[in-house]
N, C-alpha and C positions, 0 to 999 in steps of 0.2 A: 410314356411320360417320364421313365426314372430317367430315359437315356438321355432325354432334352434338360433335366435338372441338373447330369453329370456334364453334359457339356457346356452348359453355362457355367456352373462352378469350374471348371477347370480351365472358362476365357478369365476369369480374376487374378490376377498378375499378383502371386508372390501369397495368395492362401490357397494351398494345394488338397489337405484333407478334412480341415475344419468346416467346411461346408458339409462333407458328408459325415463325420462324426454328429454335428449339430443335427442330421436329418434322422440320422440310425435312432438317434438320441431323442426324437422327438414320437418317430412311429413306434418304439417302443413303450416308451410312455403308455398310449395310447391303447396298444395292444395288451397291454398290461393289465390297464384300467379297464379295459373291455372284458377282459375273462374275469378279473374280479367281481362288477357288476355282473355279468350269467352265472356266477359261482352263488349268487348271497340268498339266502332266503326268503320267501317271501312274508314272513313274521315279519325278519327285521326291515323289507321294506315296507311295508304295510306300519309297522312303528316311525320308521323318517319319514313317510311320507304325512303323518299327523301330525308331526311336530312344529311344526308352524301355528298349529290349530290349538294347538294346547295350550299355549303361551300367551293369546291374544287377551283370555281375562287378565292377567297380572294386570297387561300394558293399558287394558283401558280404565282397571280399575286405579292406578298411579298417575294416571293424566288427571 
C-alpha cells in the first residue's frame, strides 16, 4: 500500500516530497496518540469517561 501512495505522489508534477512529509506527519501523529491512550490510567479514564455525566445537572438546571 506504501508503494502505490509513493507512486502516486511522485506522478504530481513539480511537489516531489511534501506528499510524503504530510504522510510521515500524519502516521505519527497517530502513533503517538496511540501509545499515549495504552500509556493512561484507568482512574483517569474512568474520571473522562463521567464527565459528560457530571455536568448535565448544571445544564438542565439553567434551561
Amino acid at each position: 500500500m506504501f508503494k502505490f501512495i509513493k507512486q502516486y505522489a511522485e506522478t504530481i508534477n513539480g511537489v516531489d516530497i511534501y506528499p510524503m512529509i504530510s504522510l510521515f506527519i500524519f502516521f505519527t501523529f497517530f502513533i503517538v496518540l496511540l501509545v499515549l491512550v495504552k500509556k493512561m490510567k484507568k482512574e483517569r479514564i474512568e474520571i473522562l469517561s463521567n464527565l459528560p455525566l457530571e455536568n448535565e445537572e448544571l445544564t438542565n438546571s439553567t434551561l
